[in-house]
C-alpha positions as a Markdown table, in Angstrom:
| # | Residue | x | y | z |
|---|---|---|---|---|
| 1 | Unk | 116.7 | 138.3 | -102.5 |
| 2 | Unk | 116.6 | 134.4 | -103.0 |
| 3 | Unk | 118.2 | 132.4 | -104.9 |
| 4 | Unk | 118.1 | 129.5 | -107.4 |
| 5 | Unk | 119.5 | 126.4 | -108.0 |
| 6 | Unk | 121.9 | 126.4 | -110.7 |
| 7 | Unk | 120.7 | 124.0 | -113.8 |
| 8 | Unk | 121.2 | 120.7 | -113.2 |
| 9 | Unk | 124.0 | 121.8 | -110.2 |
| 10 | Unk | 126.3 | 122.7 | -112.6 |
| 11 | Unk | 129.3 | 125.6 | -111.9 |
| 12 | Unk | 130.3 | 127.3 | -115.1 |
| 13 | Unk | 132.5 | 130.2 | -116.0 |
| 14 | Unk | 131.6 | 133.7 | -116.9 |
| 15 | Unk | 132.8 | 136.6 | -116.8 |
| 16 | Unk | 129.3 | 138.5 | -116.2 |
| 17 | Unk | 128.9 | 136.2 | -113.2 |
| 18 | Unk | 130.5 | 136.8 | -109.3 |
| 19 | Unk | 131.8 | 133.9 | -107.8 |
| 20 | Unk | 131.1 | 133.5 | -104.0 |
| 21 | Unk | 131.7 | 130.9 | -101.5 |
| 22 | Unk | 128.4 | 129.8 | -100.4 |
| 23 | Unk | 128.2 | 129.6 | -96.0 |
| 24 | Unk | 126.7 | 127.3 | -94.1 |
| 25 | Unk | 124.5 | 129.5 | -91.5 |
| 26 | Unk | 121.8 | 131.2 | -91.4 |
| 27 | Unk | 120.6 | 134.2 | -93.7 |
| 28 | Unk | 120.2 | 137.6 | -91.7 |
| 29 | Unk | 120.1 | 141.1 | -92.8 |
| 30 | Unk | 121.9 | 143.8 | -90.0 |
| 31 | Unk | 119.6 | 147.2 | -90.4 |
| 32 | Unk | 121.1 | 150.0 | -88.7 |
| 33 | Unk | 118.6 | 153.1 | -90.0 |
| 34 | Unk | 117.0 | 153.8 | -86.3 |
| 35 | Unk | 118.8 | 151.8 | -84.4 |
| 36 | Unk | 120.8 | 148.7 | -84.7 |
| 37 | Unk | 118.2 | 145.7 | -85.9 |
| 38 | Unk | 118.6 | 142.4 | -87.0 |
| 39 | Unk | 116.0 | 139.7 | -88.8 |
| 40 | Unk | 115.8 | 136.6 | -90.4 |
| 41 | Unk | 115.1 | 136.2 | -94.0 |
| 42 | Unk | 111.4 | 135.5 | -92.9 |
| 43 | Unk | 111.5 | 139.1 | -91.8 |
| 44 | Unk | 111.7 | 137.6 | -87.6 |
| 45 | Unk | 113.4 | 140.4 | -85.2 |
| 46 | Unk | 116.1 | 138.2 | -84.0 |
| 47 | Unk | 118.2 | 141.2 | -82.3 |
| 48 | Unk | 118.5 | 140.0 | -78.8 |
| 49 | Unk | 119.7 | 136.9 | -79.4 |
| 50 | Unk | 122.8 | 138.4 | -80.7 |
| 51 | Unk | 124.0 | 141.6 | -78.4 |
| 52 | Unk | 127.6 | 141.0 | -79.5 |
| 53 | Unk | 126.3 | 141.9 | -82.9 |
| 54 | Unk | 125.2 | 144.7 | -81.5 |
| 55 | Unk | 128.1 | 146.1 | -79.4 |
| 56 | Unk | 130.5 | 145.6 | -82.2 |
| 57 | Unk | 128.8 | 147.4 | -85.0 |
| 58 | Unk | 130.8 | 148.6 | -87.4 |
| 59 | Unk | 128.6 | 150.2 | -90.3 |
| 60 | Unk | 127.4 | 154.1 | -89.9 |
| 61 | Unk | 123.9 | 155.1 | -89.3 |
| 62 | Unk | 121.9 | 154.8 | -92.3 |
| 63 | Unk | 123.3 | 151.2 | -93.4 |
| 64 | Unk | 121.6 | 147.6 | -94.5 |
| 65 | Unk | 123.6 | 144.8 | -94.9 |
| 66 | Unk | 122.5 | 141.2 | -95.9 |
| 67 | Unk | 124.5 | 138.3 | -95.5 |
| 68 | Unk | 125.2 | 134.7 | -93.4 |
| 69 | Unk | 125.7 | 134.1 | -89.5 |
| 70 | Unk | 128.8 | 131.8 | -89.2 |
| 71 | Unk | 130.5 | 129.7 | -86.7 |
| 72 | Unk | 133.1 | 128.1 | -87.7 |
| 73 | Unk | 134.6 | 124.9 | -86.2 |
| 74 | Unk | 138.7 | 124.2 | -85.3 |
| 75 | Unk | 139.5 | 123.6 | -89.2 |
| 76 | Unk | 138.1 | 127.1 | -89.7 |
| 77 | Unk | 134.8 | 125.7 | -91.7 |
| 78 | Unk | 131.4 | 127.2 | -91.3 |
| 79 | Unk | 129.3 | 124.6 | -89.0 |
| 80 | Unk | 125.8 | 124.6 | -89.3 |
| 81 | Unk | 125.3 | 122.6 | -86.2 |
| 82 | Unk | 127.6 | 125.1 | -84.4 |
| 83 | Unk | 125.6 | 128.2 | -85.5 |
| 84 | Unk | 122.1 | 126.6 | -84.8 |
| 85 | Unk | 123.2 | 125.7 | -81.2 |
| 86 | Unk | 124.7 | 129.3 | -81.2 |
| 87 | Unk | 120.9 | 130.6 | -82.4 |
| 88 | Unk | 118.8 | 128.7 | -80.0 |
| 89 | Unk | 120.6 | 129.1 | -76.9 |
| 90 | Unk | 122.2 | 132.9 | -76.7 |
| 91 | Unk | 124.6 | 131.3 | -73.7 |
| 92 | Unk | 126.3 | 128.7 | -76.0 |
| 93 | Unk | 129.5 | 129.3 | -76.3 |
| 94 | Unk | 129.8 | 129.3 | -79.9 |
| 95 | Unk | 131.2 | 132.8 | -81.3 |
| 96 | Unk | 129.4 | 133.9 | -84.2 |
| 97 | Unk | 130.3 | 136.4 | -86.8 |
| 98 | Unk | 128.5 | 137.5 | -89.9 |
| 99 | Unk | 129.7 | 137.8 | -93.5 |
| 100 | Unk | 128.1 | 140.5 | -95.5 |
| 101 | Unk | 127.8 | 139.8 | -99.2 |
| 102 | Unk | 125.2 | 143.0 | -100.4 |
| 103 | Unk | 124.4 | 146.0 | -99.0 |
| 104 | Unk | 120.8 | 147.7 | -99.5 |
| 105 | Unk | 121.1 | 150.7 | -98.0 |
| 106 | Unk | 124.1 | 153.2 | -97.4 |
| 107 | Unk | 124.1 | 157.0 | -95.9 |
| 108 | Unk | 120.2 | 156.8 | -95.6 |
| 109 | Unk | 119.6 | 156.2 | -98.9 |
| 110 | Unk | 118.4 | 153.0 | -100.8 |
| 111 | Unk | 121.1 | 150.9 | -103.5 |
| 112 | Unk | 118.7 | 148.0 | -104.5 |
| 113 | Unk | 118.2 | 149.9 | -108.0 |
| 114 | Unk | 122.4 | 149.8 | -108.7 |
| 115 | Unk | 123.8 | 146.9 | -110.2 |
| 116 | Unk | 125.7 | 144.4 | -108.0 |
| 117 | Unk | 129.2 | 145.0 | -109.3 |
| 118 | Unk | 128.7 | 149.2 | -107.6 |
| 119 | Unk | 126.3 | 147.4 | -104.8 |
| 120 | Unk | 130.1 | 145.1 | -104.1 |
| 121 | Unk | 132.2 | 148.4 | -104.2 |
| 122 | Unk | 129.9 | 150.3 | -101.9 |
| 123 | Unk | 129.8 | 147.6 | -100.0 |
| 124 | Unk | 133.7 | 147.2 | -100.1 |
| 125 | Unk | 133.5 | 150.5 | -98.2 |
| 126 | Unk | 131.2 | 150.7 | -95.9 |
| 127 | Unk | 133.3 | 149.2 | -92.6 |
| 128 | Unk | 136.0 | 148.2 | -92.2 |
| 129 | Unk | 136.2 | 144.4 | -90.7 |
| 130 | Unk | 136.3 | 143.1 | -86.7 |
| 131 | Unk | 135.9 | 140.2 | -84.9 |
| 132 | Unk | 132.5 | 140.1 | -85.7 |
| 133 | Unk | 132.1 | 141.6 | -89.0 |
| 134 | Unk | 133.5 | 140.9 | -92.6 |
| 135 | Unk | 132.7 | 141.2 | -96.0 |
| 136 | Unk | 132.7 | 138.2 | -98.2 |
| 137 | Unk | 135.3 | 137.5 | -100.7 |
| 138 | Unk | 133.9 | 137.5 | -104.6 |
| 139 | Unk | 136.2 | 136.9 | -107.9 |
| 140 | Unk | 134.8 | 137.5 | -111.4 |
| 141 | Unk | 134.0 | 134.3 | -113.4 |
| 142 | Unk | 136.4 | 131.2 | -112.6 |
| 143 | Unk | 133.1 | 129.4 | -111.1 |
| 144 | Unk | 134.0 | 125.8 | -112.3 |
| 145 | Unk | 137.2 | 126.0 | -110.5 |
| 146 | Unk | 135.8 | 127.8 | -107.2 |
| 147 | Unk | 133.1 | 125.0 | -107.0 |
| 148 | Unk | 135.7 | 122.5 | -106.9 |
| 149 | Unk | 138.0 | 124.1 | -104.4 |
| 150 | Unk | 135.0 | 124.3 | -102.7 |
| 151 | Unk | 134.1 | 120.7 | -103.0 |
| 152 | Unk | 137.3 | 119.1 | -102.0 |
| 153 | Unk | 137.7 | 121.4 | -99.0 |
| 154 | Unk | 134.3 | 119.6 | -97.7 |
| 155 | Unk | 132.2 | 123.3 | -97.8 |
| 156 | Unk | 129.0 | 123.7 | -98.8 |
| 157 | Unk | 129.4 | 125.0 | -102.5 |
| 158 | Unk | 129.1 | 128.6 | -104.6 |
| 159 | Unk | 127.2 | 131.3 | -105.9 |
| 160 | Unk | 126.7 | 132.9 | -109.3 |
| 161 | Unk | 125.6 | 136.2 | -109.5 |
| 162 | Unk | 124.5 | 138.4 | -112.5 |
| 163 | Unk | 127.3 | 141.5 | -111.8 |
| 164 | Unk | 124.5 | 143.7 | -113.3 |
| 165 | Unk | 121.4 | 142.3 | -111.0 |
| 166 | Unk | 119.9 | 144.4 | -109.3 |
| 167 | Unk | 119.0 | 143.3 | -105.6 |
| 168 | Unk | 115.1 | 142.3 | -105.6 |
| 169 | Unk | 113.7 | 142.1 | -102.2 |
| 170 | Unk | 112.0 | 139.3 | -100.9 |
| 171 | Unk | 111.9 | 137.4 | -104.7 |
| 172 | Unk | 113.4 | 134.3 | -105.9 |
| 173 | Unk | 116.3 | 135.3 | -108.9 |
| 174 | Unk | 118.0 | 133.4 | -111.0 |
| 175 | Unk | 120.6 | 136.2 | -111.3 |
| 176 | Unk | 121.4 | 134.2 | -108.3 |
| 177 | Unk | 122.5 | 131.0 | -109.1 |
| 178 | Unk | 123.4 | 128.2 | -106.1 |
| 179 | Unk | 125.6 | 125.3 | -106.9 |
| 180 | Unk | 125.3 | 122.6 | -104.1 |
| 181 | Unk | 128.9 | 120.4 | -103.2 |
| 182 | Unk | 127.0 | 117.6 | -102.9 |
| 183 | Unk | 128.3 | 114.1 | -101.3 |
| 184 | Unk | 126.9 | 110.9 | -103.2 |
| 185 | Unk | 126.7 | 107.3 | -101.9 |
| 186 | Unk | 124.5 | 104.6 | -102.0 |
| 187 | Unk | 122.0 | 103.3 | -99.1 |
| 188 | Unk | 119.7 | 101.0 | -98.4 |
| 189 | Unk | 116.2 | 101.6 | -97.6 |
| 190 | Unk | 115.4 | 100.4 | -94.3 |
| 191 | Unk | 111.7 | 101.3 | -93.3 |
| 192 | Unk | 109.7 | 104.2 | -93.7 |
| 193 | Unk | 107.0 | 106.8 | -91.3 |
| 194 | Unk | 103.6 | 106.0 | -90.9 |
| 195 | Unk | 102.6 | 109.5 | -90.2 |
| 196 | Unk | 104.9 | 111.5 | -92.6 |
| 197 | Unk | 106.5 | 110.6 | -95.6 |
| 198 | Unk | 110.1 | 109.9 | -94.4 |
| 199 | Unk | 112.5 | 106.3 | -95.5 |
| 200 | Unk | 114.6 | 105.2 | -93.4 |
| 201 | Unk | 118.1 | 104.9 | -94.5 |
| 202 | Unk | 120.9 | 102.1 | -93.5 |
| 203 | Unk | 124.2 | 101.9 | -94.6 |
| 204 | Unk | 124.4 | 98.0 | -93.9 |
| 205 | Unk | 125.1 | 98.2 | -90.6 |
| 206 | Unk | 122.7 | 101.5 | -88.5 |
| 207 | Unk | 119.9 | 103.8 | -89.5 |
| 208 | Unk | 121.8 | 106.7 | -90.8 |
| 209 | Unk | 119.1 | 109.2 | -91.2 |
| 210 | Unk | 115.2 | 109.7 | -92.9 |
| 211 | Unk | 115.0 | 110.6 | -96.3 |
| 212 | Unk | 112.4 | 113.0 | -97.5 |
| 213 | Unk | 113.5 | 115.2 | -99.5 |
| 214 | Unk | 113.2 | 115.0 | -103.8 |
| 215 | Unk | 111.5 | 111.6 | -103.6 |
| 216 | Unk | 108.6 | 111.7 | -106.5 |
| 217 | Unk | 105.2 | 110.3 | -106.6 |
| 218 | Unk | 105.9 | 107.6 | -108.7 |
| 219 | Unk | 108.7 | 106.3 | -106.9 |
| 220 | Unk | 106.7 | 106.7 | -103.5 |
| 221 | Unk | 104.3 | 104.7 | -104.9 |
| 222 | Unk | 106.1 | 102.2 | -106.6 |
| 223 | Unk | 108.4 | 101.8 | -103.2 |
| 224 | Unk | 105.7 | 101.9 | -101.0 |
| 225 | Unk | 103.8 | 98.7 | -103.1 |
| 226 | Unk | 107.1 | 96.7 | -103.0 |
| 227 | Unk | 108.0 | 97.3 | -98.9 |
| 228 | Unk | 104.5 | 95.8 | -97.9 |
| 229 | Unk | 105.9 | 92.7 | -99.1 |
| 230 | Unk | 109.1 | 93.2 | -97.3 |
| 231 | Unk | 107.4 | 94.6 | -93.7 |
| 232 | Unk | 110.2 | 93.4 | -90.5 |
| 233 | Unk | 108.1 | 95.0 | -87.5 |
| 234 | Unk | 106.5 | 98.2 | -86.8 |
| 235 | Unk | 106.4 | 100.8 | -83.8 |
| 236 | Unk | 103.7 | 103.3 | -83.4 |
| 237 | Unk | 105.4 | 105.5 | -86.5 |
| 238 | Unk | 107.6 | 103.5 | -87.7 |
| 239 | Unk | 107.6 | 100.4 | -90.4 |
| 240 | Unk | 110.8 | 98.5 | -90.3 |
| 241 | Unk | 111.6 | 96.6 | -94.1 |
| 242 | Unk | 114.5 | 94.1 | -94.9 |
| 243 | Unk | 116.8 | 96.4 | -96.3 |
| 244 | Unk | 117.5 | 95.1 | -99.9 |
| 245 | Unk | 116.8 | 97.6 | -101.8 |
| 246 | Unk | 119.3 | 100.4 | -102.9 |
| 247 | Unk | 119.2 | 104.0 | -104.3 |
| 248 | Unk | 121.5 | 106.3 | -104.9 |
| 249 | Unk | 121.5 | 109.3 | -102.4 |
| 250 | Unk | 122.8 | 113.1 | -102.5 |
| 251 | Unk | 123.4 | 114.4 | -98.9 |
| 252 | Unk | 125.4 | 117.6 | -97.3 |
| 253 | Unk | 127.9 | 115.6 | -95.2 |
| 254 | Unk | 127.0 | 114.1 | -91.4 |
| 255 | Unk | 126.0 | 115.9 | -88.4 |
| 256 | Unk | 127.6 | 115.6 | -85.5 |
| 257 | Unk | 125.0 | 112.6 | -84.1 |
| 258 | Unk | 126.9 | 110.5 | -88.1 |
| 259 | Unk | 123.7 | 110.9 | -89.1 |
| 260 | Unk | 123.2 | 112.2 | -93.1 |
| 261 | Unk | 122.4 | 115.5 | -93.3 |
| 262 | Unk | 119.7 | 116.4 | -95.4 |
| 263 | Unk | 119.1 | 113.8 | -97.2 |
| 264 | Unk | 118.0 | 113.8 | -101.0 |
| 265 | Unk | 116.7 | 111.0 | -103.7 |
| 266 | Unk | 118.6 | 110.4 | -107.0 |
| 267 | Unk | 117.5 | 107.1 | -107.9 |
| 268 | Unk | 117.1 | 103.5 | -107.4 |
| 269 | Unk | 119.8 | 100.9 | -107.5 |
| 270 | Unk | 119.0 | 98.2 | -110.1 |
């Protein structure tokens, strides 16, 4: 079950809606009917990569569990960097640990058709937490002030959910709603691909990242008329521009490299 962006990114309160933190890894689901599985959200069997997942099962026989990988850094945060190192390379030494938030099946038997308040106190039962294993925290409502806990603790932001959804597999709900804690600033355009649509973003001083993300046509085409006139040099993929023109851009903090991470368009600066 996917989710969906909230309208226009925007918390609210309500008192039909579950109020999650939204973490920073990556989406698995822990299947434990035959024997102990686990997979991606694109349905990839990813169970050797993580034996310690394994070994420290907690759940009975008969038990599907959906939820994020973590690793957190020293301040305690999820770390996205962390937990991509941690999935690429099984040696890293990153220790990862995943956060159920839903539960799909329990004792052998299917729950998708229950509502997610009883899916939360099934869930709220099935193990007990370890070192490896926890269930995610909810509250009822309150999202406004959640999302800007959230927000000033530098995390990634919340989720809505519809107490009464039921959990649709492998479909896109907005009984799931996402809420993005968004950074804002404003960069400069310094260049752009040649062989993919990317611009090149500078804060005045480096190349901070490429931006590719929520840029529409007209403002591709409208930019890409106006840097031909303000071409620098060029490499093999890359056009370099005098950076003088501005727009404002939403981004999910730096990666480790201070490089923006992903990048979106809000608008030019006039």
């Amino acid at each position: 079950m996917l989710l969906y962006k909230a309208p226009n990114n925007l918390p609210f309160d309500s008192d039909l809606h579950l109020t999650e933190l939204k973490l920073d890894g990556i989406r698995l689901i822990i299947d434990y009917r035959d024997k102990v599985k686990v997979y991606t959200r694109h349905n990839n069997d990813v169970t050797a990569k993580f034996p310690e997942l394994v070994e420290n099962i907690p759940i009975q026989k008969g038990t599907t569990l959906d939820g994020e990988l973590i690793v957190t850094d020293s301040d305690g945060k999820p770390n996205f960097e962390f937990v991509m190192e941690r999935f690429m390379a099984k040696k890293s030494k990153h220790r990862v640990a995943f956060c159920a938030f839903d539960i799909i099946n329990f004792e052998g038997e299917s729950v998708i058709s229950k509502p997610l308040i009883e899916r939360k106190e099934i869930l709220s039962n099935a193990f007990v937490n370890n070192d490896y294993y926890a269930k995610s925290i909810y509250i009822r409502g309150n999202g406004i002030k959640y999302f800007n806990l959230a927000k000033q603790q530098k995390l990634e932001g919340v989720v809505l959910k519809d107490i009464s959804s039921k959990y649709e597999v492998d479909k896109r709900s907005d009984k799931w709603l996402k809420v993005i804690a968004y950074e804002v600033g404003e960069y400069y355009i310094a260049g752009y691909k040649k062989n993919e649509f990317g611009w090149l973003l500078s804060d005045g001083k480096r190349i901070v990242g490429v931006m590719s993300l929520a840029v529409g046509t007209n403002e591709r085409k409208a930019g890409y008329r106006v840097f031909q006139q303000l071409k620098k040099k060029e490499t093999e993929d890359t056009v370099y521009i005098d950076p003088v023109i501005k727009c404002v851009v939403k981004h999910r903090g730096y990666t480790k490299n201070n490089l923006l991470r992903l990048p979106e368009f809000e608008s030019f600066v006039f």
